[in-house]
MIDOSE-1310 file (N, C-alpha, C; in nm, 2 decimals, decimal comma, always signed):
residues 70
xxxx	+2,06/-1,08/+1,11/+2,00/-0,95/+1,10/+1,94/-0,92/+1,24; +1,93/-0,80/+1,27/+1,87/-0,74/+1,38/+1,72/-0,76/+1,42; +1,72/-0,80/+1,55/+1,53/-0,82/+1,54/+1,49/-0,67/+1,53; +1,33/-0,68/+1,48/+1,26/-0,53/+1,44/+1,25/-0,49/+1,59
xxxx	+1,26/-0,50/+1,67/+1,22/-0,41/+1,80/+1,39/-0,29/+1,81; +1,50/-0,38/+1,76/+1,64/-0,29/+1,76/+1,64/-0,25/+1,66; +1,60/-0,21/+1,57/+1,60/-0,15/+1,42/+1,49/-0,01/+1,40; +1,57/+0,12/+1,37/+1,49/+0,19/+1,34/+1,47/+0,28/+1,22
xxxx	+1,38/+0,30/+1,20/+1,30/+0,35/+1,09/+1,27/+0,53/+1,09; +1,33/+0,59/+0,98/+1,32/+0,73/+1,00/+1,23/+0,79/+0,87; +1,13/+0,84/+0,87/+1,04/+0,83/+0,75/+0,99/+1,00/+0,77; +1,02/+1,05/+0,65/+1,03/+1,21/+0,57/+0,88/+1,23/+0,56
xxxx	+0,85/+1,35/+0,54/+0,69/+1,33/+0,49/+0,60/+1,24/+0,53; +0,58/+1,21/+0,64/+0,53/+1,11/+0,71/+0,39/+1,15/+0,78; +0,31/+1,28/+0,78/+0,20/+1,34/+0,81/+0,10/+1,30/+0,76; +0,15/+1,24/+0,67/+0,01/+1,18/+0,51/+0,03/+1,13/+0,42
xxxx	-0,07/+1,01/+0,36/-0,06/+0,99/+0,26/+0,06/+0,81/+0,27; +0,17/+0,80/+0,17/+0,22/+0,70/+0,21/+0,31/+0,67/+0,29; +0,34/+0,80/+0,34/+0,47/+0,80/+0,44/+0,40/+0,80/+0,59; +0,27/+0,85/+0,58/+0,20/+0,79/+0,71/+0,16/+0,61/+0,71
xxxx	+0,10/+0,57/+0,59/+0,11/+0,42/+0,59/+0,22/+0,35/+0,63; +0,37/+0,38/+0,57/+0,46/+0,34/+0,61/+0,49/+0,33/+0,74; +0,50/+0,45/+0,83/+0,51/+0,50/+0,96/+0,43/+0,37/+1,00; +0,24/+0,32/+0,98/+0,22/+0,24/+1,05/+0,25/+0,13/+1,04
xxxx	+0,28/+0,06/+0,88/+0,33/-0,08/+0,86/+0,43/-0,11/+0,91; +0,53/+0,01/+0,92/+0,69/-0,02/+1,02/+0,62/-0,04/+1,17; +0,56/+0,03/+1,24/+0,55/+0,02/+1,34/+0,45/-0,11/+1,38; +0,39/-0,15/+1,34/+0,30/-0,31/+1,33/+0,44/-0,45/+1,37
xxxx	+0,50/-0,36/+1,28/+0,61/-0,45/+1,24/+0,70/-0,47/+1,35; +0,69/-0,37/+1,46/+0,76/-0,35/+1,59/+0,90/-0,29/+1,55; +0,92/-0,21/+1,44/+1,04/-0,13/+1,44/+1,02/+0,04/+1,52; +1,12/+0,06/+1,58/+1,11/+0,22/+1,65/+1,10/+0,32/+1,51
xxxx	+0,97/+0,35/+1,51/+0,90/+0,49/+1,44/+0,92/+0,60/+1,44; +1,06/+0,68/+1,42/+1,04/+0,82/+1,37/+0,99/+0,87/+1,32; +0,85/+0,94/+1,28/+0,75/+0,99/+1,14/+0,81/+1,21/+1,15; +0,88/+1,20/+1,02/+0,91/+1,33/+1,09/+0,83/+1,46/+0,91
xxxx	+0,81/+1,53/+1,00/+0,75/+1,63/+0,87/+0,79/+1,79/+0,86; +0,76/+1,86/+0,77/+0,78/+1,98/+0,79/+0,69/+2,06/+0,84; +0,60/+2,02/+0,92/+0,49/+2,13/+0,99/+0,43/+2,03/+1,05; +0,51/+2,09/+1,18/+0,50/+2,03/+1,37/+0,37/+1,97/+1,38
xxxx	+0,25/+2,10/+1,35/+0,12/+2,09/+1,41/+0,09/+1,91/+1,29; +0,09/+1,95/+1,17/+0,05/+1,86/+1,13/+0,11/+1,66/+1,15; +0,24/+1,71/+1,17/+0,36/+1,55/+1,24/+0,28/+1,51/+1,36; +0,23/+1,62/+1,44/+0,23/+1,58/+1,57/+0,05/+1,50/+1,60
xxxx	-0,02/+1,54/+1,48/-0,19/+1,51/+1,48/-0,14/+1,36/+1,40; -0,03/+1,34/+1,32/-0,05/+1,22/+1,27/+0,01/+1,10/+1,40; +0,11/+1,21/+1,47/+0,20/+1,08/+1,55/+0,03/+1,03/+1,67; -0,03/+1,16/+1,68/-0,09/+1,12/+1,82/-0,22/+0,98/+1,73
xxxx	-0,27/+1,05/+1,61/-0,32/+0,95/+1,48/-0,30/+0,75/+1,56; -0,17/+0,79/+1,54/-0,08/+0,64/+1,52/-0,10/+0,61/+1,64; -0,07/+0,67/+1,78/-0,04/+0,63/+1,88/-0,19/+0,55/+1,93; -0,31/+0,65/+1,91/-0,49/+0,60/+1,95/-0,50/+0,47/+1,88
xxxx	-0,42/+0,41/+1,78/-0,40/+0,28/+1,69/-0,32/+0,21/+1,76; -0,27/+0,22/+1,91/-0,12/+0,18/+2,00/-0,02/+0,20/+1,97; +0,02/+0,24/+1,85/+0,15/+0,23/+1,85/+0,24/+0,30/+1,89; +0,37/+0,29/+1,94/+0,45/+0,45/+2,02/+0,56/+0,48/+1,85
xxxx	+0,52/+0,56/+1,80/+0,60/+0,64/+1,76/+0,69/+0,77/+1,77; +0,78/+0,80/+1,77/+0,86/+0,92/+1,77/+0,79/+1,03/+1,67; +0,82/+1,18/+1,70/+0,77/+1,29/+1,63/+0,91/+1,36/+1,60; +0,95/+1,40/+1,49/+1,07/+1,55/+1,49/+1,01/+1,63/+1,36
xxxx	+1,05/+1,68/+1,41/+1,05/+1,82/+1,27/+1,14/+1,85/+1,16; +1,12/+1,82/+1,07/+1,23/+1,77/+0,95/+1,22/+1,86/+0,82; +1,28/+1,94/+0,78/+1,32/+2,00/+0,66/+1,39/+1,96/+0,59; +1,44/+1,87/+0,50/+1,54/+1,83/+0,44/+1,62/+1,93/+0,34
xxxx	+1,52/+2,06/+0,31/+1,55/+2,15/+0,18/+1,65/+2,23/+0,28; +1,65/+2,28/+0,46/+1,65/+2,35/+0,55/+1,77/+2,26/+0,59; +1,89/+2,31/+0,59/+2,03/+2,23/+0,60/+2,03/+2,24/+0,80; +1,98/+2,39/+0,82/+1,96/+2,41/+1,01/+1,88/+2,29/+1,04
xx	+1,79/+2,22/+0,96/+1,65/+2,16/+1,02/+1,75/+1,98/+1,03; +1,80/+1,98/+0,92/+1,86/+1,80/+0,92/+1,99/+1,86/+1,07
């Protein structure tokens, strides 16, 4: 299996709730953190959230309903 530092993790709804817990338990874990959501302002207060906790996660903007957004 791949070590967690080469393995990455892409997590939907990730602004709050348990898709932000996820975002941090993956990233504890030392896997690369995508946390992506549908409203920027809100992705981007949770990524900076995660980051003041050390962690480096990734931010994108993700619609899954929005076929232009995936």
């Amino acid at each position: 299996m791949a070590k967690a530092e080469d393995r990455i993790a892409l997590v939907t709804g990730a602004n709050k709730g348990i898709g932000f817990e996820i975002c941090r338990q993956l990233a504890r874990r030392g896997l690369r953190v995508i946390l992506t959501s549908r409203d920027a302002k809100k992705g981007l207060g949770a990524q900076k959230a995660l980051a003041k906790e050390g962690f480096e996660v990734l931010y994108r903007e993700l619609d899954v309903s929005r076929r232009s957004s995936v």
